[in-house]
Steps between C-alpha positions, in 0.01 A plus 500: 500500500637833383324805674576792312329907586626715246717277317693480843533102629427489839749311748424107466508447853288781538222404251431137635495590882181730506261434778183637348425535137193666380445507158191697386327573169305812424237624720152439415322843501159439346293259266425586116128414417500158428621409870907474373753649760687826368827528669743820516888549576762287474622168685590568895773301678548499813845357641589426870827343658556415863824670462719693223894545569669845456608427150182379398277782651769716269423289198124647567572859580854566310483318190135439422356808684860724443365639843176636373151457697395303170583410148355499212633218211334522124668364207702207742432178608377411847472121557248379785310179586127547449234341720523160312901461574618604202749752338359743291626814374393901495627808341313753779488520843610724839687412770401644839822496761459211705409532849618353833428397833837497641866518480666258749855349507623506106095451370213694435186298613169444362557693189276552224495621173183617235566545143170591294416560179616246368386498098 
C-alpha cells in the first residue's frame, strides 16, 4: 500500500499503524424527485493514530502542510483507501493541520488528521 497526499508518499510505517480510519463519501444533502439521493462535496477522511513521533508529526506540518493551517493540492495525486479497502486516486483535496491531544516523552498522542475534498 502506497499512501500518497499531494504526490508526497507517506512514511510506510506510518501508513499501516493508524488506529482509526474513517473513510467517507459525499454527504447526502437532499433527494431529487424520483426518491434518488443527491450528494454534495467531496470524499472526507478522517485519520487517527494512538501516537505520531517528532519526525512524523513534521512529515504532516513541514512537508505536507509547509507549516500552513491547511493546504490546498489540485493538479497532484493523493492516494487514500476508500471505505471498501481499496486504493484509489484524486487530483483535489485540502488538508486541515492535524490536531493533538498530547505531547509526552518523544510522541504526540491521539493525533488526528482530516483531509476533505477529496475529488
Amino acid at each position: 500500500m502506497t499512501i500518497k497526499i499531494g504526490n508526497i508518499t507517506m512514511p510506510t510505517d506510518m501508513a499501516n499503524r493508524g488506529l482509526n480510519y474513517a473513510f467517507q463519501p459525499p454527504a447526502t444533502v437532499a433527494r431529487n424527485g424520483l426518491g434518488d439521493a443527491v450528494t454534495a462535496g467531496g470524499h472526507r477522511l478522517e485519520w487517527t493514530w494512538a501516537t505520531l513521533s517528532v519526525s512524523e508529526w513534521s512529515w504532516l506540518v513541514t512537508t505536507v502542510l509547509q507549516g500552513g493551517a491547511s493546504r490546498r493540492f489540485t493538479s497532484s495525486t493523493t492516494t487514500l483507501l476508500n471505505d471498501l479497502g481499496v486504493e484509489q486516486s484524486f487530483s483535489s483535496c485540502i488538508v486541515l493541520r492535524p490536531v493533538y491531544q498530547a505531547f509526552t516523552g518523544l510522541y504526540y498522542r491521539n493525533v488526528t488528521l482530516v483531509i476533505e475534498q477529496l475529488f
